[in-house]
Structures are given as structure tokens and as C-alpha cells.
C-alpha positions as CSV (number, residue, x, y, z in Angstrom):
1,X,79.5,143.7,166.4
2,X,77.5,140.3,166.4
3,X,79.8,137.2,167.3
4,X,81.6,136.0,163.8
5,X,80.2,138.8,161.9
6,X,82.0,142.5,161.0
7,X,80.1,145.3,160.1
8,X,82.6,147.7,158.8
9,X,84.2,147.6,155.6
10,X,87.5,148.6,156.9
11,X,87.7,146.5,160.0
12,X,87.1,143.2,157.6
13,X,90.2,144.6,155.1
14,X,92.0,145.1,157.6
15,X,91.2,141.7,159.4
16,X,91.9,140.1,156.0
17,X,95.1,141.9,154.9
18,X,96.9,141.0,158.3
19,X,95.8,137.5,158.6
20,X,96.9,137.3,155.1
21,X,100.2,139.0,155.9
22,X,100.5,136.8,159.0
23,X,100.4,133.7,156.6
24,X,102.1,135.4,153.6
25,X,99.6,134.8,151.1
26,X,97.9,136.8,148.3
27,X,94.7,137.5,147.2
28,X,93.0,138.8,143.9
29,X,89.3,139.8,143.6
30,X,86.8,139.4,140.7
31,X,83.9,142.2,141.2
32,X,80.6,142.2,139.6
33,X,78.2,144.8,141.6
34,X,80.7,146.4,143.6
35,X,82.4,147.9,140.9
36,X,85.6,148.1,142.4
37,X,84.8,149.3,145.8
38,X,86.0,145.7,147.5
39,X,89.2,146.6,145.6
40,X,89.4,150.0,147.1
41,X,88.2,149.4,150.1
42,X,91.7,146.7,150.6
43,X,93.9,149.0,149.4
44,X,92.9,151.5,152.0
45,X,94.5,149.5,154.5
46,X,98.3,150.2,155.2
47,X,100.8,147.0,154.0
48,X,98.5,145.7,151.6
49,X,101.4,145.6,148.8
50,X,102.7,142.8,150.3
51,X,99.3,140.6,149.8
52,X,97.0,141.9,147.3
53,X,98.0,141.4,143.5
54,X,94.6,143.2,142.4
55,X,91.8,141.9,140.3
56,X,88.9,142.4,137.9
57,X,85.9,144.2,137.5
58,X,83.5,142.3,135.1
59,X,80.1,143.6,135.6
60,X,79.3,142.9,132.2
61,X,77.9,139.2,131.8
62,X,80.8,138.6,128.9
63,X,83.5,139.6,130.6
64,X,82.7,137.1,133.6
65,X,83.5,134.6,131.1
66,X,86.3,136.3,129.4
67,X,88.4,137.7,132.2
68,X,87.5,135.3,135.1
69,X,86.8,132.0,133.6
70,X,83.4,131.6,134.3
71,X,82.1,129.0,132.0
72,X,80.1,130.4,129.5
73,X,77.3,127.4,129.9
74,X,77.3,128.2,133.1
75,X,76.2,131.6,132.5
76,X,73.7,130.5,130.0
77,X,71.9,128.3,131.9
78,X,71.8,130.4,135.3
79,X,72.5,134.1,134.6
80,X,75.4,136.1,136.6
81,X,73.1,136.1,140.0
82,X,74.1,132.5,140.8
83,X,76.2,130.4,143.8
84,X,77.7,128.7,141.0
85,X,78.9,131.9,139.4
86,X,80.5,133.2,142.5
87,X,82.2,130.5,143.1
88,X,83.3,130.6,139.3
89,X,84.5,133.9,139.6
90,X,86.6,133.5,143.0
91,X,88.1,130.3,141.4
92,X,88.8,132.0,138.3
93,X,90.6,134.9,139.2
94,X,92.8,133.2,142.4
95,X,93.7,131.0,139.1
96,X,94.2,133.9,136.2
97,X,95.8,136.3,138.9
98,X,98.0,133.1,140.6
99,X,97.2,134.2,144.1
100,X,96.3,131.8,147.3
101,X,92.7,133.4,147.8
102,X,90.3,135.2,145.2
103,X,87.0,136.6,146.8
104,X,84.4,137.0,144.5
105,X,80.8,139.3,144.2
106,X,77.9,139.3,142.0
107,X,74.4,140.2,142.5
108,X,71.8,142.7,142.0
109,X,72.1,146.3,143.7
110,X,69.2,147.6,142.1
111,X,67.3,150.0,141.8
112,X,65.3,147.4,139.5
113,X,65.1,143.9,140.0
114,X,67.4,141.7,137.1
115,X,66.4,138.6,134.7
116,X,63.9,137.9,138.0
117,X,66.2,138.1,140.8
118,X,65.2,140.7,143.1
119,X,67.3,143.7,144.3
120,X,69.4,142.9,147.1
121,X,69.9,139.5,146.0
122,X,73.9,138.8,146.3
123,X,76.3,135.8,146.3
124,X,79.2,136.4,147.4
125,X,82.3,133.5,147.1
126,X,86.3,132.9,148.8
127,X,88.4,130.2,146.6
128,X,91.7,129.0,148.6
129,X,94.1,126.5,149.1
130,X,91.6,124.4,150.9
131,X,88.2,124.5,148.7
132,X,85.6,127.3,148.3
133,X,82.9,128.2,149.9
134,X,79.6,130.8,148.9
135,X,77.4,132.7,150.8
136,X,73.9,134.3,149.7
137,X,72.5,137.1,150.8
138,X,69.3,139.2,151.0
139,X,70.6,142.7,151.4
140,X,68.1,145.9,152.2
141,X,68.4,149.1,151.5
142,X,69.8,151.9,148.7
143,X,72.2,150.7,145.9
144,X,74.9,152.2,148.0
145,X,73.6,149.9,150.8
146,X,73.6,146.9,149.1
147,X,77.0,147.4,147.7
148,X,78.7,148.4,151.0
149,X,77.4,145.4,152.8
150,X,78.3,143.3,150.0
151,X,81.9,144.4,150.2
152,X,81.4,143.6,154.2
153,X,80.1,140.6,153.5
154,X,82.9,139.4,151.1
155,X,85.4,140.6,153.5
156,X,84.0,138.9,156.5
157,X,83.3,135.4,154.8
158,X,87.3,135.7,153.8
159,X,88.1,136.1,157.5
160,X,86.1,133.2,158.3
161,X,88.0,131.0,155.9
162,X,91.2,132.3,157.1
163,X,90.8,132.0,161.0
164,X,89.5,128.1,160.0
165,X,92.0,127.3,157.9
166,X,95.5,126.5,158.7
167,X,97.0,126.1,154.9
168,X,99.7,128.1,154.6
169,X,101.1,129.2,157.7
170,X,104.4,130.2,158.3
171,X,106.1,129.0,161.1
């Protein structure tokens, strides 16, 4: 494992549900190209009642506007593969889902490129008590590559925030 960076799935959920357990907070996800695997991949890990309330999948362009709050200009203007958008989303469904952290992915997974942004492209976005931050991303590999690190990825930006921010803590 590189320093600051985790390459399995369920080590980051894991990381992430006990910090979050440790500072009894919540978390909600909005997923575009995962589909839902961020979500299962969280609820594989043992105590994760206590901190995940759940979350969205909106892979359809719409429904990031309707069920996460992504403004509809925004989409418009920049398509679904955007920084702004995954920030949008994360915001959106901490906000809709009233939890203290909402992780966010959207991107392209291929096999085919979409509206010009090339396969493996990926944004993915933590909104918490202390701002938001986004990450791209320039993933290789099969669809089933490019969504697995992208879960990773989400997972392991999440864990960043948490071990830099003290918001929260109980003590």
C-alpha cells in the first residue's frame, strides 16, 4: 500500500465506517457509475448500522438533478462527468439524506467514451462539516476496473478528510 493511499475496497470501508463510528457521524452516498457497489461495498463491513443512512443511485443524468440536487444548469452547461457535479452530488445527498458526510461518484466506465470524455475518466467528491473537496481521476482498465477503483478511490479520499478533520469528535 502506497503512503496515504488504500488499494482495497474493503480496507477503505472499513477505515471509513470506524473513523466514522469513532466520531459518531453518518454518511449517505450519491452513485452515478458505481451503480451501487460503494453502497455495498460499506455495508459489508460489520457496525455499519450505526453510521451509514444509505443513499442514491442516479446514473441517469435526470435523476442527478432530481434525487441529489444537482442543479439542473449545472448539468446543462457541463454534462454529469464534471468536478462541479461531484461535488453537487456529495453536497446534495449529505443535505437530502441529513447525514455529516455524503461521498459522491460519477464518471465514465466505459466501454465507449461519453459526450467526449474518455473512458476512465472519474470525479469523485466527500461533502462534510468542514467544506468539500473533489478528486479526478484517470482510471485504466475493464469497466469492472474502473468501477472498483472508483469505489477505492471514494473511499480513500473520505478517509483523508476524516484523519484531517477534527469536526465532530467526541470526547
Amino acid at each position: 500500500m502506497s503512503e496515504g493511499k488504500i488499494e482495497d475496497p474493503g480496507v477503505a470501508a472499513s477505515a471509513v465506517v470506524h473513523a466514522l463510528v469513532d466520531r459518531r457521524q453518518t454518511l449517505a452516498v450519491a452513485e452515478s457509475l458505481t451503480g451501487g457497489l460503494l453502497a455495498a461495498t460499506i455495508v459489508e463491513i460489520a457496525g455499519v448500522s450505526a453510521v451509514f443512512k444509505g443513499g442514491v443511485v442516479v446514473y441517469a443524468t435526470e435523476l442527478k438533478h432530481v434525487l441529489a440536487g444537482v442543479p439542473q444548469q449545472l448539468l446543462d452547461e457541463r454534462g454529469p462527468v464534471d468536478p462541479d457535479v461531484a461535488l453537487a452530488l456529495a453536497e446534495g445527498v449529505r443535505e437530502r439524506c441529513g447525514t455529516d458526510w455524503g461521498l459522491a461518484t460519477t464518471g465514465v466506465a466505459g466501454p465507449e467514451p461519453q459526450d467526449g470524455k474518455p473512458v476512465g475518466m472519474v470525479f469523485v467528491a466527500a461533502a462534510g462539516p468542514d467544506g468539500a473537496t473533489v478528486q479526478e481521476l484517470s482510471l485504466p482498465g475493464t469497466r469492472q476496473d474502473v468501477r472498483i477503483a472508483s469505489v477505492t478511490s471514494a473511499l480513500s479520499l473520505l478517509v483523508a478528510q476524516l484523519r484531517g478533520s477534527t469536526a465532530g469528535i467526541a470526547g
